[in-house]
Structure formats: C-alpha cells, structure tokens
C-alpha positions as YAML, in Angstrom:
chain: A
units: angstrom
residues:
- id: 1
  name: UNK
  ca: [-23.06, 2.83, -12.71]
- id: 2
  name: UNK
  ca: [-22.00, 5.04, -15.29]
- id: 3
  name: UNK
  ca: [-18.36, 4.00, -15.03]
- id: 4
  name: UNK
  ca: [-19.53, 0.40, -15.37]
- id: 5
  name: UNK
  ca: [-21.45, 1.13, -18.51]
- id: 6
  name: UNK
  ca: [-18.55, 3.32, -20.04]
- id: 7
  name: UNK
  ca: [-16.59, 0.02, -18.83]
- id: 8
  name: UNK
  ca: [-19.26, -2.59, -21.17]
- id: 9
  name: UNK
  ca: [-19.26, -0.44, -24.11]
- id: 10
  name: UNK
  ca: [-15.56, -1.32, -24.16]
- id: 11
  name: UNK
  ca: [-15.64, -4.82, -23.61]
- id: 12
  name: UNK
  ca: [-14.26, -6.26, -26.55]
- id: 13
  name: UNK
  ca: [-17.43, -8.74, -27.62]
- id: 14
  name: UNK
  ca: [-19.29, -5.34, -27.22]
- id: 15
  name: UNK
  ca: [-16.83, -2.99, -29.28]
- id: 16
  name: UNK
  ca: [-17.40, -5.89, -31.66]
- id: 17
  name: UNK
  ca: [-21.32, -5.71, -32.04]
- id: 18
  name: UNK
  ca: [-21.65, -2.38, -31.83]
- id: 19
  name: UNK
  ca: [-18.76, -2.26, -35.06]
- id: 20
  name: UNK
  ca: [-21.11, -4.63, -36.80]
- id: 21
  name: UNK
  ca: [-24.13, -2.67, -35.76]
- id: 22
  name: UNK
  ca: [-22.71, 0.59, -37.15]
- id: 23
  name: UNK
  ca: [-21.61, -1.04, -40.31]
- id: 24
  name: UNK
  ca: [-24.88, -2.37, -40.83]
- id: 25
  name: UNK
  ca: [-26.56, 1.05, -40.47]
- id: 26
  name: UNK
  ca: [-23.80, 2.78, -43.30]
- id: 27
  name: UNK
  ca: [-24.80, 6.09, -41.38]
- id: 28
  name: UNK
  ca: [-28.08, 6.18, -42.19]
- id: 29
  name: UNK
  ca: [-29.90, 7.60, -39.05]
- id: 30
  name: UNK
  ca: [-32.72, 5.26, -39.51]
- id: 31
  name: UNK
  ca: [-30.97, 2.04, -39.48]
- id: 32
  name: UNK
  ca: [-28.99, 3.25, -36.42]
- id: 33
  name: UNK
  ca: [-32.09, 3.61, -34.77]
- id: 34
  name: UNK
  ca: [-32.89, -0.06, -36.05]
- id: 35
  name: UNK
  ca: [-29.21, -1.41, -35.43]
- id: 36
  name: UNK
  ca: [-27.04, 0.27, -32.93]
- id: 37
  name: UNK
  ca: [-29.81, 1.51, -30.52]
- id: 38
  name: UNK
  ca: [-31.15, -1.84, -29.53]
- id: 39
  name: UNK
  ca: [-27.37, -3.28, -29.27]
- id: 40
  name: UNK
  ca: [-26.53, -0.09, -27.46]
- id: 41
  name: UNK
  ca: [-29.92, -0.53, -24.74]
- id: 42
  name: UNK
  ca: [-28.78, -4.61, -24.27]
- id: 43
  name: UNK
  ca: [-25.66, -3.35, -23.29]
- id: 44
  name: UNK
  ca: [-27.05, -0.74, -20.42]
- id: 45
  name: UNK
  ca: [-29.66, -3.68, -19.79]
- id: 46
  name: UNK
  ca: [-27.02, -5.71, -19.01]
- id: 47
  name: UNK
  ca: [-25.46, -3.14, -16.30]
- id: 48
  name: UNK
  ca: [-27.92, -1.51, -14.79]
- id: 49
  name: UNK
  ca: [-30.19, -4.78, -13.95]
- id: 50
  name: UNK
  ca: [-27.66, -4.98, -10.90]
- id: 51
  name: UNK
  ca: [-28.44, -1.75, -9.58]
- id: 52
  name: UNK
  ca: [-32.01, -2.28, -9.27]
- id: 53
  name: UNK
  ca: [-33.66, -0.66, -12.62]
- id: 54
  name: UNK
  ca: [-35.43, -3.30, -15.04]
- id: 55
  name: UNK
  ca: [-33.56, -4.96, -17.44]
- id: 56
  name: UNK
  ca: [-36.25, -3.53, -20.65]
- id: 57
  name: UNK
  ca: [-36.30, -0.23, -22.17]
- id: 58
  name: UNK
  ca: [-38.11, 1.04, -19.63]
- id: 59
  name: UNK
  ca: [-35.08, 0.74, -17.08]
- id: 60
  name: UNK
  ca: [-32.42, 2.22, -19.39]
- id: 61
  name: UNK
  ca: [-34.96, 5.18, -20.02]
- id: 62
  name: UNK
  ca: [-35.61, 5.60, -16.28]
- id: 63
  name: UNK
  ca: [-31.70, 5.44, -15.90]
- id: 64
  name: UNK
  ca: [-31.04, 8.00, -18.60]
- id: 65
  name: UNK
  ca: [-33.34, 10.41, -17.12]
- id: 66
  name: UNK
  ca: [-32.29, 9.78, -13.54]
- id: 67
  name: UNK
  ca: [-28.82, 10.74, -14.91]
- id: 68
  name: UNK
  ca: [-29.68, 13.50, -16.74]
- id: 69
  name: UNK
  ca: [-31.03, 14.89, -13.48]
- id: 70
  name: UNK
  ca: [-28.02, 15.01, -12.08]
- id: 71
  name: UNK
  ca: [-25.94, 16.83, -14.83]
- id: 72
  name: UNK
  ca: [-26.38, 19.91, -14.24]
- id: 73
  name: UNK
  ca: [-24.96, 19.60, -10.36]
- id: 74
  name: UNK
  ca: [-22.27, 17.27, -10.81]
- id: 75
  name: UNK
  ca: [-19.92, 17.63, -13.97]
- id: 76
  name: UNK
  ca: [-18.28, 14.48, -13.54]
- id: 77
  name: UNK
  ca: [-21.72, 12.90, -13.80]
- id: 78
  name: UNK
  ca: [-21.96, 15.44, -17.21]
- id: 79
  name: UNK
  ca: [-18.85, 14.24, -18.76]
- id: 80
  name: UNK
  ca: [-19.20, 10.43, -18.25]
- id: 81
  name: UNK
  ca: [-22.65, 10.63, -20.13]
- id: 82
  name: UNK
  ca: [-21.32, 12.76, -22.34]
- id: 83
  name: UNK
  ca: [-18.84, 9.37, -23.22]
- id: 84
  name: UNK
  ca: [-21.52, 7.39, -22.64]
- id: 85
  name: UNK
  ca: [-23.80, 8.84, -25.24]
- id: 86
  name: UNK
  ca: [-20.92, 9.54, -27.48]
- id: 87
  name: UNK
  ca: [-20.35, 6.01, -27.87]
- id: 88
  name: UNK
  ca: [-23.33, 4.93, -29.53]
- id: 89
  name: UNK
  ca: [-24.79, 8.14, -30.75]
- id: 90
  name: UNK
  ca: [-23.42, 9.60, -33.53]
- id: 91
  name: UNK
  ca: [-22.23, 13.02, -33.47]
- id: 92
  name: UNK
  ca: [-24.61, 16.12, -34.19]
- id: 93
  name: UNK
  ca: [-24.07, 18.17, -36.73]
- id: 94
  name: UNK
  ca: [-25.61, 21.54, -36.81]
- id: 95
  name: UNK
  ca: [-26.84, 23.44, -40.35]
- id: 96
  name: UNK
  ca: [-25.13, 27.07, -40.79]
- id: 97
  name: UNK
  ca: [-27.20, 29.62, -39.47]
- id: 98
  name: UNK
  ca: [-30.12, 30.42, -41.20]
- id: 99
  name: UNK
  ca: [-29.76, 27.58, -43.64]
- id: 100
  name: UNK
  ca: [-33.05, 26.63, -45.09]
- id: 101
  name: UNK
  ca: [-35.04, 29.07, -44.27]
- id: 102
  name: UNK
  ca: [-35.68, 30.30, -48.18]
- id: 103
  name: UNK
  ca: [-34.65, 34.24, -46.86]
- id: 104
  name: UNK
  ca: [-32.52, 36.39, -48.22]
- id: 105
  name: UNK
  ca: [-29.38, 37.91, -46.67]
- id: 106
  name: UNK
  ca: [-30.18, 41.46, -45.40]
- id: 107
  name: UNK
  ca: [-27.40, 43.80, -46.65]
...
C-alpha cells in the first residue's frame, strides 16, 4: 500500500496539483496546511479505499498510524514513509541549540 501511494504521488496529474498546491501556499506553514494537506489526503484517499480503510480523513489517519506501528520492526516499512511523508511535508528544520531561550552562554 505504501508502494502504491509513493506510486500516486508521482502520477503526473498528481505531481501537477500538488506543484500548484505548494505554489499556492509560498511556504507558509499555514497555507500548506490549507493547500497541500487536503490534496496530499485525496491522494492517499484515493489508494487506500482499495485496501479496505475509508476513503475520509479518518482512513488516511487510521492508515498513518497503522504504519507508523510498524516502523520500528520493519525498516523498509520506515523508509517508504519516510518518502511518503517527504513528499508532501516539508522538511523540518531544527533551531540551534539553546536558541530562544533568553540565557546566557555559561563560560
């Protein structure tokens, strides 16, 4: 199932919303959430209806936490939703250590 949804995000009239998704969001983590996640969930909808989960939100949650499940026994399972996340979340980036928190270097 995860092969087949790696497989979807590819399609080319997929690629192409989620391009026009992502431009429409300019990075902003807000509109992703209100652009490319709900172009990102009809896609998974779309595959994992045949496998028996519901074809809402509800089934590609279920789905993602089924999956996550089995990550930590199976790293083939790990990297393909690795891929699969990578291609519609953006990537994380972490502040430096101790960033932020108003305190001063101890010397």
């Amino acid at each position: 199932v995860l092969a087949e949804g790696i497989k979807a995000f590819g399609a080319p009239e997929n690629a192409q919303r989620m391009e026009e998704a992502r431009d429409n969001a300019c990075n902003d983590m807000g509109k992703m959430l209100q652009f490319l996640l709900p172009v990102a969930t009809q896609i998974q909808q779309d595959v994992i209806k045949a496998y028996g989960f519901s074809s809402d939100g509800e089934g590609v949650l279920k789905f993602a936490r089924l999956i996550k499940s089995y990550e930590s026994q199976d790293p083939e399972i790990a990297s393909m939703s690795g891929k699969l996340k990578a291609m519609f979340l953006p990537p994380m980036t972490l502040p430096p250590h101790g960033a932020g928190t108003g305190g001063v270097a101890a010397s």
